[in-house]
N, C-alpha and C positions, 0 to 999 in steps of 0.2 A: 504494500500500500504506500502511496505517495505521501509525501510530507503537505503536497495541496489539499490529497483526502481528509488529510488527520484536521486540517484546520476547518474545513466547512463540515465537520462530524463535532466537534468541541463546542459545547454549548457557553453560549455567553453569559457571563455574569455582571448583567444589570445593574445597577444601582436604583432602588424604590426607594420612594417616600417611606417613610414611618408612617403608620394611622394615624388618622388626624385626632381621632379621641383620646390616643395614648396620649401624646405632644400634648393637647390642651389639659388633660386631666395632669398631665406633670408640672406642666404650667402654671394652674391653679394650686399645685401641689408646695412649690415652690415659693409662690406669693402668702398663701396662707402660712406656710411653716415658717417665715421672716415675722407674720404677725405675732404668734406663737411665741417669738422669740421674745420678742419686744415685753409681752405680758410676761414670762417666765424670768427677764431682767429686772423689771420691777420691782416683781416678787420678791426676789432674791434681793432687791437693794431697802427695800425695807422691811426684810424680817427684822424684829426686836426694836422698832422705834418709834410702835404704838408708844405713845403717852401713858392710856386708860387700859384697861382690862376690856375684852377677855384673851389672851394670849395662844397661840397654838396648843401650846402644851396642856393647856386646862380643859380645851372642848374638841379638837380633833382626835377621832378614834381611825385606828384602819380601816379602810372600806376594804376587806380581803375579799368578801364573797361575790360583787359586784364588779371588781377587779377582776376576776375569774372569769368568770361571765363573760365581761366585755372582752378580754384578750384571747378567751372562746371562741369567741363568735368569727374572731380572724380565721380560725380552723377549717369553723363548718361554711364561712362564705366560699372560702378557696375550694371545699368538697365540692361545693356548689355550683361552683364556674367548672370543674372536671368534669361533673356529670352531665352537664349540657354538653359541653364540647365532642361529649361519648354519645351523645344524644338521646341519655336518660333523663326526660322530660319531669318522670315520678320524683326519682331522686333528688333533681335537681331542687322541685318544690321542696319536700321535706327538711334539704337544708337550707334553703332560702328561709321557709320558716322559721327553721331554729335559729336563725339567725339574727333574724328578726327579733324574735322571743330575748333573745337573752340581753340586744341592745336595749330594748323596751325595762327587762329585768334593772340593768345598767343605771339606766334615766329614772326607774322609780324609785331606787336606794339614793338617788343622787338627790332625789325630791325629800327624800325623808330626811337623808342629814340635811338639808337646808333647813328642813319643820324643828328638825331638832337644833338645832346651833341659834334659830331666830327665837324660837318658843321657850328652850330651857336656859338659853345660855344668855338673851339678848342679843347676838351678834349679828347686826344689818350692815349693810352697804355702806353706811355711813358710822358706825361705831365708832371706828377708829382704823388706824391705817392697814391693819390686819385684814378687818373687813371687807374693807375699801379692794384691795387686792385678791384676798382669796375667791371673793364673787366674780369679777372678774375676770380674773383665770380658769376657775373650776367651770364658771358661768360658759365663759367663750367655746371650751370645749363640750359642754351640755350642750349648745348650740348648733357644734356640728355634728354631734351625736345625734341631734334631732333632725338637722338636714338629712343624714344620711339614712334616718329612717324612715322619712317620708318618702326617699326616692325608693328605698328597697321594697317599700310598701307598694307603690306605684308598678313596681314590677309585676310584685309578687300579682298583686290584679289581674294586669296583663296574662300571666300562668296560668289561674283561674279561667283566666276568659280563652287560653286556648291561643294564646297570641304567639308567645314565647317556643320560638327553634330551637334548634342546634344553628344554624345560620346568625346568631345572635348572640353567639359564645363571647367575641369579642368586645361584644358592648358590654357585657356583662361583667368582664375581665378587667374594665377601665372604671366601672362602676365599683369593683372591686378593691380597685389601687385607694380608692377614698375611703371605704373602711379600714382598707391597713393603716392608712394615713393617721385616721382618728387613732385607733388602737394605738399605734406607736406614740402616739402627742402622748394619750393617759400614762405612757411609762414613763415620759419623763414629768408632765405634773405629779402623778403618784409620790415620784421621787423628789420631786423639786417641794410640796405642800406638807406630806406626811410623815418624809424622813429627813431630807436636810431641814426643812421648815420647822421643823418640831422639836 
């Protein structure tokens, strides 16, 4: 065989675009995690210079169980985008739900320490600098916890109603990357609020 054979047999390798949903959802990914930043500098620039009470140490307890949970849910979303991709449509639901479930879990513990820290401890938004920051931070991240449930909700419908391929793996995959995201933020608030904080 000729050396001219060999080059029109040799497949080319193209250079493609990346998806546009990865790119943007990194994107976003990017922007948010500088904001993140900003709050978790704060934090950290004024632990200990509340004036008044109530102080970390006296009213944060570990959120262990919720914590769990929520870094859970990072497992069963990713089972979740594998089993579409396989184009197990059953499965796929089941962990989308659990997944769902355990964020929801996540945000109702997150409600109760708020009932509890305002109701037993006094401690609002404006207390004192502690406050000021801790709502803020644990707040921000509640926020995109709740973004992200609403969109998974929004799928999960879609499921139900018979909408959701395998052909959809992708999107799912990008929708994905935003609960890691959250997930990973709670590891470093966890650490940044409950152990250096405290």
């Amino acid at each position: 065989m000729s050396s001219g054979s060999l080059l029109l047999t040799e497949p080319k390798n193209e250079w493609q675009l990346p998806y546009r949903g990865r790119v943007g959802m990194w994107s976003l990914i990017a922007a948010e995690a500088s904001i993140f930043t900003i709050f978790v500098v704060a934090y950290l620039f004024y632990i200990g210079k509340s004036v008044t009470g109530p102080v970390p140490a006296e009213v944060l307890e570990l959120p262990i169980f919720i914590s769990v949970c929520l870094l859970s849910s990072s497992a069963t979303i990713h089972w979740a985008g594998r089993a579409l991709a396989r184009g197990r449509v059953a499965a796929f639901q089941l962990w989308w739900f659990a997944t769902i479930t355990l964020g929801f879990i996540f945000l109702l513990g997150t409600a109760r320490e708020w009932h509890r820290l305002i109701y037993e401890h006094g401690l609002t938004v404006s207390t004192n600098l502690f406050g000021t920051t801790y709502y803020s931070l644990v707040g921000l991240h509640a926020f995109h916890v709740t973004v992200g449930l609403l969109a998974l909700s929004i799928v999960m419908t879609f499921t139900l109603l018979g909408k959701v391929k395998k052909e959809h793996a992708e999107r799912i995959e990008v929708l994905s990357m935003y609960w890691h995201f959250v997930d990973a933020v709670w590891v470093v608030v966890f650490t940044v609020v409950y152990v250096v904080g405290k």
